[in-house]
ROKEBA-116604 format. One record per residue: residue number from 1; residue in one letter; x, y, z of N, C-alpha, C, O in turn. Coordinates in pm, 1 decimal. Layout:
> NUM|A|X|Y|Z|X|Y|Z|X|Y|Z|X|Y|Z
...
***
This chain:
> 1|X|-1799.8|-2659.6|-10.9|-1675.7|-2585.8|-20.0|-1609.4|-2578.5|117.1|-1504.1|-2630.9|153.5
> 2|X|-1669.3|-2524.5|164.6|-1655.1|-2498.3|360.1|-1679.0|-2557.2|442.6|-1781.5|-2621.1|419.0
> 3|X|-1624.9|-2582.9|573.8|-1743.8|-2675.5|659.0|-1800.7|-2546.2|730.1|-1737.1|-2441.4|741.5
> 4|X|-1925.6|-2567.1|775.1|-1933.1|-2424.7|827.8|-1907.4|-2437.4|994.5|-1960.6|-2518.7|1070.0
> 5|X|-1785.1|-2306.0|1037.2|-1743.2|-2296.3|1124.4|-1757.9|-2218.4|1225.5|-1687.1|-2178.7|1318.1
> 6|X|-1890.7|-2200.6|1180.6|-1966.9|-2106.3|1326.3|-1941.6|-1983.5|1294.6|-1894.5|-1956.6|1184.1
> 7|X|-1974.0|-1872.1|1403.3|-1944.5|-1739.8|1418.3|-1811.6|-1724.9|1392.2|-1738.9|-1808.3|1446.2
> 8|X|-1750.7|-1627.3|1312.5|-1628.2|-1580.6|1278.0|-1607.0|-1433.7|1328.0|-1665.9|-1343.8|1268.0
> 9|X|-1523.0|-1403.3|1438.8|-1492.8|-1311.7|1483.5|-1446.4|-1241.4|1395.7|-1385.2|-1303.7|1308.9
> 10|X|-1453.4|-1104.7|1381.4|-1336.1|-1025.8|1287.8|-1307.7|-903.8|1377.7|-1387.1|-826.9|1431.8
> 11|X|-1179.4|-906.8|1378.8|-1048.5|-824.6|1461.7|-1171.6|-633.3|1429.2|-1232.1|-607.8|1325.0
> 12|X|-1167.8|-565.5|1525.0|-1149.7|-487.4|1560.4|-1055.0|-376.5|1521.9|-940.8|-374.0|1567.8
> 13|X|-1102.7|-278.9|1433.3|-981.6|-154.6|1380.1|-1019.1|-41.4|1428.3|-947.8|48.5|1383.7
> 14|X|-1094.4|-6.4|1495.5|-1163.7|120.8|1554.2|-1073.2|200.3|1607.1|-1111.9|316.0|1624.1
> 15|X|-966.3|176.2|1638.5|-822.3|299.3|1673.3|-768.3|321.9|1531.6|-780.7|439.6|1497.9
> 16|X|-734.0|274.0|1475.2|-707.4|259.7|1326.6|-750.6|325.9|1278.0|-695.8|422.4|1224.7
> 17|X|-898.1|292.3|1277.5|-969.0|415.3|1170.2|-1007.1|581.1|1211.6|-1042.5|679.1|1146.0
> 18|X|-970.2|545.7|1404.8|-1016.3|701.4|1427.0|-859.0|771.8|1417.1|-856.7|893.8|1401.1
> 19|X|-785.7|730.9|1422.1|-614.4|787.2|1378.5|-644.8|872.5|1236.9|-636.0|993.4|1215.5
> 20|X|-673.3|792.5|1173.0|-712.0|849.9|1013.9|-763.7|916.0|1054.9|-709.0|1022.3|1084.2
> 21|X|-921.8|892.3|1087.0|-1048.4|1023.0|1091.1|-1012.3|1091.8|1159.2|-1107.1|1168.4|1176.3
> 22|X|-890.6|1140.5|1249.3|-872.6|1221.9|1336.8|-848.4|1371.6|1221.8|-804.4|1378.0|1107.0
> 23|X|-915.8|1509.7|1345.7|-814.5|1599.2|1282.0|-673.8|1630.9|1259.6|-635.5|1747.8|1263.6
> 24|X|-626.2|1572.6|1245.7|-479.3|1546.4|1228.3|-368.4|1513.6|1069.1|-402.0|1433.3|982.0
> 25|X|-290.4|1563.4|1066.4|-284.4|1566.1|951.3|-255.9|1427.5|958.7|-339.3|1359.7|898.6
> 26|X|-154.8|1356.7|1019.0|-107.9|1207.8|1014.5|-163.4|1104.9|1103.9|-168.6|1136.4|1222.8
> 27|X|-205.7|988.7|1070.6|-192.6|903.6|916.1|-287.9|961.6|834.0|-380.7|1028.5|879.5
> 28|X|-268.9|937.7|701.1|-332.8|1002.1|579.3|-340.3|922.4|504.1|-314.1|804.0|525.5
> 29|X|-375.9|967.6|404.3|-413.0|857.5|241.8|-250.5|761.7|252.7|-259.3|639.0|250.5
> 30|X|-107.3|828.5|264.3|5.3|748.3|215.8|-46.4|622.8|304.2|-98.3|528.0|245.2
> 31|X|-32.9|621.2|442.4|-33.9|537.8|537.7|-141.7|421.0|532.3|-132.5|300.4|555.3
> 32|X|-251.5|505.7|491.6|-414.3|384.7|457.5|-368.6|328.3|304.5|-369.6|208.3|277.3
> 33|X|-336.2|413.2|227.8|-245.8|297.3|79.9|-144.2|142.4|172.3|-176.1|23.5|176.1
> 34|X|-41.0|201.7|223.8|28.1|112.6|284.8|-48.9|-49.1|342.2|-36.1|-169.3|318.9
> 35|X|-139.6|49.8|436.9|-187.5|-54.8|526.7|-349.0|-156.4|388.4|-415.3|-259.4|400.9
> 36|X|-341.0|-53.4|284.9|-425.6|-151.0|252.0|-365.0|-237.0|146.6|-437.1|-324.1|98.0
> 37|X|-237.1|-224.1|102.7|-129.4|-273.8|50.8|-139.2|-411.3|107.8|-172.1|-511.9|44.8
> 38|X|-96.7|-402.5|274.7|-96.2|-481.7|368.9|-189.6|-589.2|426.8|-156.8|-686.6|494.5
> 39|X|-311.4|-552.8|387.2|-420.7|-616.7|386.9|-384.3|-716.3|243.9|-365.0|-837.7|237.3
> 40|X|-384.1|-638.2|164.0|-372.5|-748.9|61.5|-281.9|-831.4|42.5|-318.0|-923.8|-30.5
> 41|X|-160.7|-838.0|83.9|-77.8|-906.7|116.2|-115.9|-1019.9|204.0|-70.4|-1131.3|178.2
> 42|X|-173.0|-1007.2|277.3|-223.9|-1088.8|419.5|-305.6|-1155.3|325.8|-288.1|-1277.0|331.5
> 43|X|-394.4|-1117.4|235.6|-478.2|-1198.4|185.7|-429.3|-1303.6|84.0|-499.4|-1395.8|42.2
> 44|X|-273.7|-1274.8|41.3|-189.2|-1357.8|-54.4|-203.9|-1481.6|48.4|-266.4|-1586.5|32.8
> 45|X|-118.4|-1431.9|170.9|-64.8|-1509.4|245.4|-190.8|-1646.0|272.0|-184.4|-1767.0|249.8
> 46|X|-260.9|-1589.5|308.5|-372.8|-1692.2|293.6|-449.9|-1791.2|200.6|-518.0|-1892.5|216.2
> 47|X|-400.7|-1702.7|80.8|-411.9|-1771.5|-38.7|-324.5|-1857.2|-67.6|-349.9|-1934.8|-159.8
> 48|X|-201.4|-1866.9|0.5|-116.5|-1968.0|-31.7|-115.2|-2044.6|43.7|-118.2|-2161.6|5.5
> 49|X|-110.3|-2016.3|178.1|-137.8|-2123.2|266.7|-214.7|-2244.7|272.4|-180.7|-2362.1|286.9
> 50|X|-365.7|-2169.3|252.3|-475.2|-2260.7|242.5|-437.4|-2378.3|50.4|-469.1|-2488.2|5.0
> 51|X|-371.0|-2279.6|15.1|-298.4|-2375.3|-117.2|-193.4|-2442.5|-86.6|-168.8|-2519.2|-179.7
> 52|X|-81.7|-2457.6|39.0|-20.1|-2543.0|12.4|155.3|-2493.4|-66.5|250.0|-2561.1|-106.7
> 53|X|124.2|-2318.6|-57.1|209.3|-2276.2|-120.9|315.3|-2205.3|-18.2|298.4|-2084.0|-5.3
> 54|X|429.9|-2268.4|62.0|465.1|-2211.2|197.2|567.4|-2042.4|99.9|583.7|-1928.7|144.2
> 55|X|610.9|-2100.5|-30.7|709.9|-1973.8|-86.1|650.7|-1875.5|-83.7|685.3|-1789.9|-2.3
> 56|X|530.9|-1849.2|-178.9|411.0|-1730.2|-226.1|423.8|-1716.9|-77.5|519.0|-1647.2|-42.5
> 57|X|340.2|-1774.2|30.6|316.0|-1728.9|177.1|416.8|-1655.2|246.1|386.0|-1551.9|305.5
> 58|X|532.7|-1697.1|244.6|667.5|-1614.7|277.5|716.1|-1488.0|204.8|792.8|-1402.0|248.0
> 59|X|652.5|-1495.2|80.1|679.6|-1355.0|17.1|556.7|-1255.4|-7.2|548.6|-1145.4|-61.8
> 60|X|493.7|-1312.6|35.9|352.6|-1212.4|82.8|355.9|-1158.1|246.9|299.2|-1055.0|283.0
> 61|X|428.1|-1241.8|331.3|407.2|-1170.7|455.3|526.6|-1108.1|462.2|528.4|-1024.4|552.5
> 62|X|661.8|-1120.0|379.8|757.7|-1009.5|364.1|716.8|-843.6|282.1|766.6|-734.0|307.9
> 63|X|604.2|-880.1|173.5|551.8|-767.3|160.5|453.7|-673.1|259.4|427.3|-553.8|244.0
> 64|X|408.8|-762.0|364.0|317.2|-736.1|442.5|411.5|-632.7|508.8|411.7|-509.9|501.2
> 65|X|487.1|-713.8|572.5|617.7|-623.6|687.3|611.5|-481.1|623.5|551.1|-379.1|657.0
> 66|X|703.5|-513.0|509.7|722.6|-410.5|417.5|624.5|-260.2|432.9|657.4|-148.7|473.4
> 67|X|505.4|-307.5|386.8|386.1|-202.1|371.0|419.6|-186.2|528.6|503.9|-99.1|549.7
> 68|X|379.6|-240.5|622.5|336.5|-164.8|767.8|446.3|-87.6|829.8|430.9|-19.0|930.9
> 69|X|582.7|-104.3|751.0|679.1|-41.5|814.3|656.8|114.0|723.6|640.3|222.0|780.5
> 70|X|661.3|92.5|548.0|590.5|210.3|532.1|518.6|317.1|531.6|527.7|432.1|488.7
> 71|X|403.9|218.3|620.5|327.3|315.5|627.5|403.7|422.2|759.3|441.3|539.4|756.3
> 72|X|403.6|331.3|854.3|494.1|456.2|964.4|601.4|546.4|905.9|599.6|666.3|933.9
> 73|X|677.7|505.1|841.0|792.4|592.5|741.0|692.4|762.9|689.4|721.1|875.2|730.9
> 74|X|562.5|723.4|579.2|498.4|768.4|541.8|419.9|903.7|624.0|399.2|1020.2|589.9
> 75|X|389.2|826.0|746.0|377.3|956.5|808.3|444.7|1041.8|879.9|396.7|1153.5|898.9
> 76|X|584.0|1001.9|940.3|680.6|1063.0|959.0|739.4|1179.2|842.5|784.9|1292.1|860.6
> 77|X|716.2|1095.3|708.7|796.2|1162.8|637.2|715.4|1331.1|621.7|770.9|1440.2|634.4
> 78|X|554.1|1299.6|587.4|465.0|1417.9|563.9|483.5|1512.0|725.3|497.3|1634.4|725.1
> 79|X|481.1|1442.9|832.2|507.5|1531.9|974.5|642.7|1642.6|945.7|650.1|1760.9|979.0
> 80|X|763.2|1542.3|858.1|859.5|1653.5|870.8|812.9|1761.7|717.8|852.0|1878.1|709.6
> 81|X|754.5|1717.0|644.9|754.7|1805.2|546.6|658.7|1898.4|620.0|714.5|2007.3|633.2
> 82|X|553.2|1898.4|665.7|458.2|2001.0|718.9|556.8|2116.7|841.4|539.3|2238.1|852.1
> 83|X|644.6|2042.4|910.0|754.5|2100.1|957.6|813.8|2207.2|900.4|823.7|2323.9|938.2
> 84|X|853.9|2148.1|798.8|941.0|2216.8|673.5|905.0|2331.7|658.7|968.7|2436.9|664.3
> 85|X|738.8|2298.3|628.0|670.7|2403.3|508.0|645.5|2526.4|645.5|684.6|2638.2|611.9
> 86|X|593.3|2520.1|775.0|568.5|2614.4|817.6|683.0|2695.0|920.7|659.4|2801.2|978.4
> 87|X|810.7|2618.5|928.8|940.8|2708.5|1000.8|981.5|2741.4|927.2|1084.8|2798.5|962.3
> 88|X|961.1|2747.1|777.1|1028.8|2824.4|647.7|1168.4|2879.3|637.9|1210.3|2990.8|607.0
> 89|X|1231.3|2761.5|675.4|1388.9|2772.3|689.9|1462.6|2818.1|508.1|1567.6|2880.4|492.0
> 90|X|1394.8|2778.9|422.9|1397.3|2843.4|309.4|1377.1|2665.5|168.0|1325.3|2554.6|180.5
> 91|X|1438.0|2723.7|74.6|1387.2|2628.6|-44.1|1438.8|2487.4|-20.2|1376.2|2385.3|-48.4
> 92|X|1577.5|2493.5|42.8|1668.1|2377.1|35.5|1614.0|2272.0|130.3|1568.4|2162.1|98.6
> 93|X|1624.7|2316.9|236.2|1525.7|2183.9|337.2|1383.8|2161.8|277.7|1345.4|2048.0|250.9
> 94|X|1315.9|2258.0|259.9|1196.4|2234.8|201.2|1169.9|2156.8|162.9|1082.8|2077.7|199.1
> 95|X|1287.9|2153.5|12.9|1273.5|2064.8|-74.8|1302.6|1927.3|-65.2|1244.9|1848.2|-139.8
> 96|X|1380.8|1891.6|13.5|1505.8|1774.9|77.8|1329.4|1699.4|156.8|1312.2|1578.0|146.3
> 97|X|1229.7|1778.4|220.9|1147.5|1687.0|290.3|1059.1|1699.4|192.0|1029.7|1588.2|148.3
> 98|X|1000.4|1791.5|134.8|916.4|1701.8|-11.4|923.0|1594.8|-58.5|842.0|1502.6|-68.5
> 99|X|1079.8|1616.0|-104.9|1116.8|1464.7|-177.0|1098.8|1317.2|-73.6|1063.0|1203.8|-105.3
> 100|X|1136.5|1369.5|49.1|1146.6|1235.9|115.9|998.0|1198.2|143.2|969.0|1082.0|171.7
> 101|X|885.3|1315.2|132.9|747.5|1277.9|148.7|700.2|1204.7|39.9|615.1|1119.0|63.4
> 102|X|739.0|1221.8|-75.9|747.0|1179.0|-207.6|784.4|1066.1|-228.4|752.2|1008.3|-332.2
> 103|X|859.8|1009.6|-136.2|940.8|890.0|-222.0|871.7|812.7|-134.6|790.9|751.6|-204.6
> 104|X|854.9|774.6|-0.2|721.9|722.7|95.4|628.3|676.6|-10.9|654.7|561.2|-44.7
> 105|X|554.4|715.1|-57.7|448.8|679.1|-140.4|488.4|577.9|-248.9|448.6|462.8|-266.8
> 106|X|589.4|661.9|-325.4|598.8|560.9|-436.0|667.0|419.1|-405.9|643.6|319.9|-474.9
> 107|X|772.9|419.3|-271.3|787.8|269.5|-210.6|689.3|184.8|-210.8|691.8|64.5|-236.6
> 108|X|568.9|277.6|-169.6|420.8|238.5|-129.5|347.7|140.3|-234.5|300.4|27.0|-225.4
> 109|X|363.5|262.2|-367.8|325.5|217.7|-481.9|344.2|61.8|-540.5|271.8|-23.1|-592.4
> 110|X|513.6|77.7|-492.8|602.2|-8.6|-596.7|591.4|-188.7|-487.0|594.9|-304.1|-529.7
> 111|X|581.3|-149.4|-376.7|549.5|-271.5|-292.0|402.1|-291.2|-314.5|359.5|-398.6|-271.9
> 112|X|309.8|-207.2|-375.2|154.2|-270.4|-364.4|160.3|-351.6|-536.4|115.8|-460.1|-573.8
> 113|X|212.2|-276.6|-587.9|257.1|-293.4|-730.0|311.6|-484.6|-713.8|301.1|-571.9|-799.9
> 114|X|351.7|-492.7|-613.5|483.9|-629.3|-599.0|310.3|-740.9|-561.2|279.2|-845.8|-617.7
> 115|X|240.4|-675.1|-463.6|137.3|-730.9|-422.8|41.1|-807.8|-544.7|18.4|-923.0|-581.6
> 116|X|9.5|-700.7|-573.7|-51.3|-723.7|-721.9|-22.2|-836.4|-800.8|-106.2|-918.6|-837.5
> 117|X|89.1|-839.0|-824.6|134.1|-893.1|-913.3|212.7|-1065.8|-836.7|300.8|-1123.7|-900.0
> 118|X|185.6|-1095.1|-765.4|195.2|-1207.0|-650.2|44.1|-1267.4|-624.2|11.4|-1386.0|-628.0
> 119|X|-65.6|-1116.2|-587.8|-210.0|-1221.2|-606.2|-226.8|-1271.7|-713.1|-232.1|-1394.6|-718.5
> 120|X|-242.2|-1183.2|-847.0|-232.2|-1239.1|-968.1|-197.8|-1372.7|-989.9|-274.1|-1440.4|-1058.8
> 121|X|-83.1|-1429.3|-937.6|-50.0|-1514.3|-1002.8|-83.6|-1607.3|-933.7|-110.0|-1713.2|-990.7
> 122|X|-95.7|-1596.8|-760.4|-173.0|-1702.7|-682.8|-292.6|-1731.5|-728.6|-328.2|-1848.4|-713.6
> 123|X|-380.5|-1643.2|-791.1|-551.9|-1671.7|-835.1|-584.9|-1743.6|-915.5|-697.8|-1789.8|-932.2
> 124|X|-435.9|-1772.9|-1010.3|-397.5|-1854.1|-1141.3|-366.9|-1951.6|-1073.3|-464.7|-2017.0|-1109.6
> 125|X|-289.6|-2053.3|-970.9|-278.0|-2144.0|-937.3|-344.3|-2186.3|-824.3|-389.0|-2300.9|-820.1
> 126|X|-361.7|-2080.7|-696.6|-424.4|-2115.9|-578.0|-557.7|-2231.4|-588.1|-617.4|-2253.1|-693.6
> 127|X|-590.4|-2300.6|-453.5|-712.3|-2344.9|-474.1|-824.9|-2289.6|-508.5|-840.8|-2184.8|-445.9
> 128|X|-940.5|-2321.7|-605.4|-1058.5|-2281.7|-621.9|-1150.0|-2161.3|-496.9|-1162.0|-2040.6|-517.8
> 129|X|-1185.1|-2209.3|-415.4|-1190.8|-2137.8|-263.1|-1135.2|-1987.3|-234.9|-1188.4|-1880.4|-204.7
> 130|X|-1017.1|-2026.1|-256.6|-957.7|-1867.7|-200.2|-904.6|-1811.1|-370.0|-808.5|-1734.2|-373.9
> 131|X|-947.6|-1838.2|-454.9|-903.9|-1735.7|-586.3|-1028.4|-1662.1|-534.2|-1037.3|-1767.7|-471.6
> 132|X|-1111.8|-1602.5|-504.8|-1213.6|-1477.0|-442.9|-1081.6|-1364.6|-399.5|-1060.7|-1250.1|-439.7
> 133|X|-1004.7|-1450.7|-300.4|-920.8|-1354.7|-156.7|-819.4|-1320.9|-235.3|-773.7|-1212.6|-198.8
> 134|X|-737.3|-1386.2|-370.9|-613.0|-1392.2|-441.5|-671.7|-1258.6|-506.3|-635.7|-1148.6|-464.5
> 135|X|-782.0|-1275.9|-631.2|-793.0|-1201.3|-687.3|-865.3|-1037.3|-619.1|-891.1|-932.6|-678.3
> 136|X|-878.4|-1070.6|-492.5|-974.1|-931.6|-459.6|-820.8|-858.8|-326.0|-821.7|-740.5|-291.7
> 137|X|-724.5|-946.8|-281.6|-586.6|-877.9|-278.7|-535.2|-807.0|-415.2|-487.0|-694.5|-402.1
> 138|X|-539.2|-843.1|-498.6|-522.3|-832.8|-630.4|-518.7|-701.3|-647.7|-417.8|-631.3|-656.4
> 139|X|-695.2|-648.8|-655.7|-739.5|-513.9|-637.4|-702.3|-439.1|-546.6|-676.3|-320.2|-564.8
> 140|X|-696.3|-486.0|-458.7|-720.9|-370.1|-331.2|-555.4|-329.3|-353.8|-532.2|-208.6|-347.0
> 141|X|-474.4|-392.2|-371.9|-306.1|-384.2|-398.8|-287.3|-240.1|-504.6|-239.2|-127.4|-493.4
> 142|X|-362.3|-327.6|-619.0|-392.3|-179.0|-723.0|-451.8|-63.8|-665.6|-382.4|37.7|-660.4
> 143|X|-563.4|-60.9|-623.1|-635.7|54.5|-581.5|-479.1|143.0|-483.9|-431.5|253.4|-510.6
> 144|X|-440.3|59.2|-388.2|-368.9|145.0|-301.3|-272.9|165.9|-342.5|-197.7|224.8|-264.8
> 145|X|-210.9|130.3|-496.6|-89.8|177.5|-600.8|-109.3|313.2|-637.8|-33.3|410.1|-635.2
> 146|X|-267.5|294.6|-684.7|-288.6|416.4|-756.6|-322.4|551.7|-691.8|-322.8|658.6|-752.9
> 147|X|-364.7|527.4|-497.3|-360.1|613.2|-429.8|-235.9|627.5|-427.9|-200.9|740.5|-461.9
> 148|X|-130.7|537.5|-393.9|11.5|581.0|-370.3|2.5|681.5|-486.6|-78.4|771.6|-464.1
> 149|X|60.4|687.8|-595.9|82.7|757.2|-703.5|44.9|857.7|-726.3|128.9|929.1|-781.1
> 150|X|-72.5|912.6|-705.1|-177.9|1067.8|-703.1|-73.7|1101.8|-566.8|-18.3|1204.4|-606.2
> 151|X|-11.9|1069.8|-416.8|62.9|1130.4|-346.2|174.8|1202.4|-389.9|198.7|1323.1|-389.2
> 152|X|281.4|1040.1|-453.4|352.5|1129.8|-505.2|357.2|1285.5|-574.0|445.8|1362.8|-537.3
> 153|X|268.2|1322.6|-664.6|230.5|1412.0|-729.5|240.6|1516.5|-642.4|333.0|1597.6|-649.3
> 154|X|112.5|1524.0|-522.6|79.7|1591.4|-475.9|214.2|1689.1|-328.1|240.9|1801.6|-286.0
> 155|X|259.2|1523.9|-305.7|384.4|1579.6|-232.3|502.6|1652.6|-261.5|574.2|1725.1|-192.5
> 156|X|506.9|1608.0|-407.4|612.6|1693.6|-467.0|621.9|1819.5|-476.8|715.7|1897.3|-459.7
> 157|X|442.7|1841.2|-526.0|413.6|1952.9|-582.7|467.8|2014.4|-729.5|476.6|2124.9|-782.9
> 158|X|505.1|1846.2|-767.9|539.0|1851.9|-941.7|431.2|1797.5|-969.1|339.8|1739.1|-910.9
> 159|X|478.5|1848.8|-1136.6|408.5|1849.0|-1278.9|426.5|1718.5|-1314.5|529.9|1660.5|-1281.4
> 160|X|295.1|1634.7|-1411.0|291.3|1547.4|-1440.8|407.4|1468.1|-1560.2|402.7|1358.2|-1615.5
> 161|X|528.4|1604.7|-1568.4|689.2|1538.3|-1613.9|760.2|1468.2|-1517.7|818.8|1360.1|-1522.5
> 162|X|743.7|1551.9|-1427.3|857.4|1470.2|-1311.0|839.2|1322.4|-1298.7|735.6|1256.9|-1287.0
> 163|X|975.5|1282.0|-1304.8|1003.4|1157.8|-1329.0|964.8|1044.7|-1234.2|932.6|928.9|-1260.9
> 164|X|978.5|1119.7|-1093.3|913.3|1025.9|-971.7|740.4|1038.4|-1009.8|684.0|938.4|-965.5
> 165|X|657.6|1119.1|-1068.7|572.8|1100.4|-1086.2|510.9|1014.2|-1203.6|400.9|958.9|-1207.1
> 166|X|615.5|1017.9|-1302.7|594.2|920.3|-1387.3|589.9|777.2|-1338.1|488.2|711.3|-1359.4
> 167|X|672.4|734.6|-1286.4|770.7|610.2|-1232.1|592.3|617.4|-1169.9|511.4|569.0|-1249.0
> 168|X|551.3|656.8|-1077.2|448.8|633.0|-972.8|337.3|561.3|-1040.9|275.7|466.1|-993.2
> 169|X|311.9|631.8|-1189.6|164.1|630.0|-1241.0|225.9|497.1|-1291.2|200.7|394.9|-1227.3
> 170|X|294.6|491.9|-1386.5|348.2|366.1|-1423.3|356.9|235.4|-1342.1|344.9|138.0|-1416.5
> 171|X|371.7|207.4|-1229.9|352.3|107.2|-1141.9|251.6|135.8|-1104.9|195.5|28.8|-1081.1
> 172|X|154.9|253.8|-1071.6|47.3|207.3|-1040.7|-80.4|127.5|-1151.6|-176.1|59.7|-1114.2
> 173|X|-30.6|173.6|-1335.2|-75.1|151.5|-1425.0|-48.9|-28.1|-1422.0|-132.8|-113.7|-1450.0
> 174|X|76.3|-46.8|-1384.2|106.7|-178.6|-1436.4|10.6|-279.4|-1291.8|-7.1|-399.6|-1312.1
> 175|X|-39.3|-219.7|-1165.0|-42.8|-277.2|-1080.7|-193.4|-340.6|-1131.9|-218.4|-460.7|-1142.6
> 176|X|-273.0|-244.4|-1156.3|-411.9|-195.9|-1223.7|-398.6|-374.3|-1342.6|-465.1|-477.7|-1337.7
> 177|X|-335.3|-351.4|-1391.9|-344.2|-425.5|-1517.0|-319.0|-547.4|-1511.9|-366.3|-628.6|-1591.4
> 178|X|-210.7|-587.1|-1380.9|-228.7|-762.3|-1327.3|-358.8|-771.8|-1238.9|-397.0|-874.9|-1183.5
> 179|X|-410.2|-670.9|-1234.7|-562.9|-689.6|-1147.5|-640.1|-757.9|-1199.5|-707.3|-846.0|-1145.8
> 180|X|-639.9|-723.1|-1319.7|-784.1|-752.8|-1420.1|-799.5|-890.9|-1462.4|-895.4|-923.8|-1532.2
***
């Protein structure tokens, strides 16, 4: 399958992950959805490449962009809502940064959702070799849909009517389902 190419370095995330593990509220689950959005994207990209596919490759590293710019959006957006919530300027701003914490995610969702559904279809044509990386972007795309989506919820601090929360579960449902 391979030729074998010796020791394979792999990149270093140890600031990355202590940002998260920090006590801090930001980066959080929105931002690690994003970035693992982003990962999977990267893993399209490779899947097409090593296939020969330069389009799929160009629209996997535009989703890539996408997610990593989100994710920074994402934690900005929760910094101003935590803002919000403790200078208690009253309901109206409050609410104005909920929503914008809210909608962060489900971008999140709806671009991992895009992921998904791009490995999917690379795993169906890509070379033999990298359908592993097509179909396991695939997942990881879903998984970080369906974290996106439990945010929404939670940022809103709506009920499982609200419509941005619907919209959320729903792309994360549909992301889930080109996984499989």
């Amino acid at each position: 399958m391979w030729d074998d190419p010796g020791p394979v370095e792999v990149l270093r995330i140890d600031s990355l992950l202590d940002a998260v593990a920090a006590p801090e509220p930001a980066p959080g689950a929105g931002s690690s959805a994003a970035l693992v959005g982003a990962l999977g994207a990267a893993l399209c990209a490779k899947a097409a490449r090593l296939s020969g596919d330069p389009g799929a490759a160009a629209q996997a590293d535009a989703l890539r962009r996408r997610l990593q710019t989100l994710a920074e959006e994402d934690s900005a957006a929760f910094l101003e809502a935590l803002h919000e919530l403790r200078a208690r300027r009253g309901d109206v701003p409050l609410g104005r940064a909920l929503a914008r914490a809210a909608e962060c995610p489900l971008r999140i969702g709806e671009a991992c959702a895009d992921v998904a559904v791009l490995a999917a279809g690379l795993a169906g044509r890509c070379k033999p070799e990298v359908q592993p990386d097509a179909r396991g972007a695939a997942a990881l795309a879903a998984g970080a849909a369906r974290a996106a989506a439990l945010l929404v919820e939670a940022n809103l601090g709506a009920g499982p009517g609200d419509e941005r929360v619907v919209r959320a579960s729903r792309v994360a449902d549909e992301a889930a389902a080109v996984a499989r």
